[in-house]
N, C-alpha and C positions, 0 to 999 in steps of 0.2 A: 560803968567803965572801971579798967582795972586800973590800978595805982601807978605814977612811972616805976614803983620800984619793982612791984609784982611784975612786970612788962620785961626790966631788965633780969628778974632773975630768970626768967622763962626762956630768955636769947642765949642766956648762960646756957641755961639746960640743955638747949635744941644745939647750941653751939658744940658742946661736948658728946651730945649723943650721936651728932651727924660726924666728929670726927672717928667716933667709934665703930660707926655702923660703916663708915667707909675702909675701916681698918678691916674690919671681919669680913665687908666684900672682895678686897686683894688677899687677904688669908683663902677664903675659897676660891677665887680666880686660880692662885697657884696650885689647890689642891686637886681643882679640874682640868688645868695644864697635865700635873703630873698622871694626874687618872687616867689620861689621852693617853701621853704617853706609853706607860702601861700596857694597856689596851692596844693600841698599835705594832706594840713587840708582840702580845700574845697571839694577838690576830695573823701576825707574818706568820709565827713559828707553827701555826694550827694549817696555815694554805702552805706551807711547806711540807707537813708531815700529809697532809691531805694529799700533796701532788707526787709526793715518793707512795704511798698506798695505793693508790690508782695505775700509779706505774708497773709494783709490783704485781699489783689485780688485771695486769692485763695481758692474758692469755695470748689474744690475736697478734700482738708484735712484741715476740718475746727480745728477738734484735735492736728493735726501735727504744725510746727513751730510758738506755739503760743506766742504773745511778751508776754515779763515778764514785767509786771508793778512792782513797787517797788522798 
């Protein structure tokens, strides 16, 4: 069996590691927030430039979806 001291110093330890390791879990949470983020602006601006190409690509209804400049 371990000593009570060896005992207390080990809650110490697990005590400060588990505050740290929950600290670096909300450091990553926010960086995967922000990563989203990110990623959902580029993803719009790639199905916007994608829906103006296809528009331009389209021979058959050259009247139909035409971009609005302005």
């Amino acid at each position: 069996m371990s000593s009570l001291k060896d005992t207390i110093e080990k809650i110490k330890n697990l005590e400060a590691e588990k505050k740290n390791l929950i600290l670096e879990v909300e450091e990553l949470k926010k960086m995967a927030d922000a990563k989203v983020t990110a990623l959902e602006s580029e993803v719009a601006a790639l199905r916007e430039e994608a829906k103006s190409l296809k528009i331009l690509m389209n021979p058959e209804n050259p009247g139909e979806n035409q971009l609005k400049v302005g």
